[in-house]
N, C-alpha and C positions, 0 to 999 in steps of 0.2 A: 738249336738255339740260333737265333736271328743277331748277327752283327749288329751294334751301333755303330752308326758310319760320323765320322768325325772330320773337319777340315782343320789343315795348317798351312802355314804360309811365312815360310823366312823371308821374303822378301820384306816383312811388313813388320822387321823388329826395330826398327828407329819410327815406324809412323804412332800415331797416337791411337789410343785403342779402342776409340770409338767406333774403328774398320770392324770392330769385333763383333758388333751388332746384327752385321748383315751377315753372318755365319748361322746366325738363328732364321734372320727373315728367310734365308735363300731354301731351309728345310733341314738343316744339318741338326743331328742329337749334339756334337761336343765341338768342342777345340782343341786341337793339340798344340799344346802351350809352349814356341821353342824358346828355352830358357836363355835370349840372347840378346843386347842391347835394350831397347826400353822394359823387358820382361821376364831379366834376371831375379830369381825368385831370392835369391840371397837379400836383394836390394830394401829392406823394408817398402819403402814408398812403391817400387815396382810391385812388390810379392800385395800391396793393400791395393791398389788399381787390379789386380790379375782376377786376386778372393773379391771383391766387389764386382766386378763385372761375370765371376763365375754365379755371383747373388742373384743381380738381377733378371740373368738372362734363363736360367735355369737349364745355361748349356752344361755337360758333361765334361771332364778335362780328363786328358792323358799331356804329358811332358816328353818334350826330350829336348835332352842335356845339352849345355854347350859342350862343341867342338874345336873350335877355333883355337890354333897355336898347341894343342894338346896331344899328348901321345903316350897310352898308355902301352907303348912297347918300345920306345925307345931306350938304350943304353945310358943315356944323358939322367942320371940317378936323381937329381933335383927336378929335372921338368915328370920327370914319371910318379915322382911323388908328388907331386902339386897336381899333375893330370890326375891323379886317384884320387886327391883332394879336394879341387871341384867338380868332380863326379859326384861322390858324396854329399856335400854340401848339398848339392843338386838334390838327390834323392832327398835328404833331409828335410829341406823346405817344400820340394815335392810331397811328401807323403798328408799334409792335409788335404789338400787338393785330389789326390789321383792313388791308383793302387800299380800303378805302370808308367817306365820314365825308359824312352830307347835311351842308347848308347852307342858312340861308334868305335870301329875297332882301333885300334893303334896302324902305323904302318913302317918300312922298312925306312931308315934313314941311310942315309953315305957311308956312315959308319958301323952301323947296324947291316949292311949287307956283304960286310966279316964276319960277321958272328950271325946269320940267320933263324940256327935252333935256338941260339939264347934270346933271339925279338920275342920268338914264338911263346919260350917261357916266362919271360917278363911277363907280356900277354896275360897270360893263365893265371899266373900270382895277383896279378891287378884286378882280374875278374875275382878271384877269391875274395879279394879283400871290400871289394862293391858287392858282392854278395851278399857277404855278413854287412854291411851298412844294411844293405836292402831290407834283409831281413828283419833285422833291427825294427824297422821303421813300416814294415808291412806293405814294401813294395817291389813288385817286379823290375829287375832292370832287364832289360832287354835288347840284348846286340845287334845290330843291322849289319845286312851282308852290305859291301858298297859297290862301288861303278868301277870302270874299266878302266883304271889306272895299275900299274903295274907292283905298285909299291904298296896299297894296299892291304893290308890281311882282310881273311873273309869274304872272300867275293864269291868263292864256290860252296853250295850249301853243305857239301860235306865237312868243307872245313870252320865252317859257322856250325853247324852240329857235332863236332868233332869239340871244336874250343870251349861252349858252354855245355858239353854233356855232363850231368854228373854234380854241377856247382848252385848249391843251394841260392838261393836269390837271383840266381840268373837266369832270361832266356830268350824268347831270339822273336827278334821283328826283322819279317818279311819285306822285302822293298824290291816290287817289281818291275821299277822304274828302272833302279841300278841293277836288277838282274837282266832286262833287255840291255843294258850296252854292253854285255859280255857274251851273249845271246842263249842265256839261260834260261828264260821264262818257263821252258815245259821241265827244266829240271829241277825249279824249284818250288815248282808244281805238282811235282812229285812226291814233295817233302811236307804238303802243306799243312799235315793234322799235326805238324809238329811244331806249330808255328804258335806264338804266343799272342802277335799284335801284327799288322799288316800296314804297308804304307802301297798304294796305287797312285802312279802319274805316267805321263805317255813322253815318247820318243822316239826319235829317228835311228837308237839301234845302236848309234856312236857314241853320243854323248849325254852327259845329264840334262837336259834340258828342261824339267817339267814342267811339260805342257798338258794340256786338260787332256783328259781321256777321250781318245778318238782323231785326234791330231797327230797322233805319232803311227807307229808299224805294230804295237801290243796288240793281237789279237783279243778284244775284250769279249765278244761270245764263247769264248773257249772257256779264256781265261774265269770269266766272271761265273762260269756253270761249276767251274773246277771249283775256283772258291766256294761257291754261297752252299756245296751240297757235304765240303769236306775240311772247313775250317773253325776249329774248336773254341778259337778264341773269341773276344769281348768286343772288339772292335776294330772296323777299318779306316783309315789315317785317310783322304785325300790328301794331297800335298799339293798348290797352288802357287798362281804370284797374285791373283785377285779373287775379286766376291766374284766380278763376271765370271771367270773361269772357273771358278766353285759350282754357279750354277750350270755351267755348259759342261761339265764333269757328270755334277748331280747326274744331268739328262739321260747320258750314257750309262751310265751305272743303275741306274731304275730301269733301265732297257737290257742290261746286261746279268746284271746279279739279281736271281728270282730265288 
């Protein structure tokens, strides 16, 4: 089965969403819809600009959720239920739109790195409980391994396959933008028919930077064979800051992924 290849672009959740257009011209099947400032789906007026322009354009959508200020492994018992509450929400209004909404992991706070195995199970119980939303609502959430920060949960795919093993409505998107700054790409490459959703952007190895593919140190002939001959899922995410760069991505990726 042949990926649909999808663009997103956090940089472009306060601009107006007529940028959303050139996501079709440049060649892309979808958008991945980040559920963040002008395009929180909770929003009525947002969630009716997002479903109209999914009308027109007869692009595909996939979501992911907001992240901002949230933690769904934190000890702090009111923010960790309010983190699982707009997660949810997410999913909820998600679920016309799309059958797939990433999600990212919690991380260790100040206080939290006292009590380490209890972050981890907070963690676990938060994912249970998005799960059953998920299901609910007939859609996959999907955990993202992240970048090289120390605080982090999830950055090695074992323990992104370890966390959601097992948890009905969950599963797990690939991001091998944040696995090069930890310098994992071949190892979670290794993992990849386990993969549910995929996100590719380039970088220099340190930091998040996403840059278009071919700008950074990602090996994409490697990478792009690994994928396109061993990855089961529905679709791949670009992740950008513009249409140019979507389509100087594209380029790479039509060169890369056969």
């Amino acid at each position: 089965m042949t990926a649909a290849l999808y663009f997103s672009s956090s940089a472009k959740v306060w601009d107006d969403i007529t940028w959303v257009y050139g996501i079709e011209e440049a060649g892309y099947a979808g958008w991945e819809i980040v559920s963040d400032g002008n395009y929180r789906l909770e929003n009525p007026d947002c969630f009716r600009k997002v479903r109209d322009m999914l009308e027109t354009t007869g692009l595909g959508a996939s979501v992911h959720a907001p992240y901002g200020d949230l933690n769904i492994a934190t000890l702090n018992d009111p923010i960790w239920r309010e983190s699982i509450r707009q997660l949810c929400s997410c999913i909820e209004y998600a679920a016309p739109l799309t059958d797939c909404v990433t999600i990212h992991p919690g991380y260790i706070s100040p206080i939290g790195k006292m009590l380490p195995q209890k972050v981890w199970e907070l963690q676990k119980e938060a994912l249970r409980q998005i799960g059953r939303c998920a299901t609910e609502h007939g859609v996959l959430a999907c955990l993202e391994n992240m970048i090289s920060v120390k605080e982090f949960l999830c950055r090695q795919p074992e323990e992104l396959i370890g966390m959601t093993e097992g948890i009905r409505g969950i599963g797990m998107t690939f991001d091998f933008g944040h696995a090069n700054t930890i310098g994992k790409v071949p190892e979670f490459l290794k993992f990849i028919d386990k993969a549910d959703h995929i996100h590719i952007h380039d970088n220099h190895g340190m930091l998040d930077e996403h840059l278009p593919l071919g700008d950074g140190t990602i090996a994409w002939e490697t990478l792009g064979n690994g994928i396109s001959s061993r990855y089961p899922g529905k679709r791949i995410v670009i992740e950008g800051r513009s249409i140019e760069e979507a389509k100087k991505s594209l380029a790479v990726y039509r060169r890369y992924f056969t």
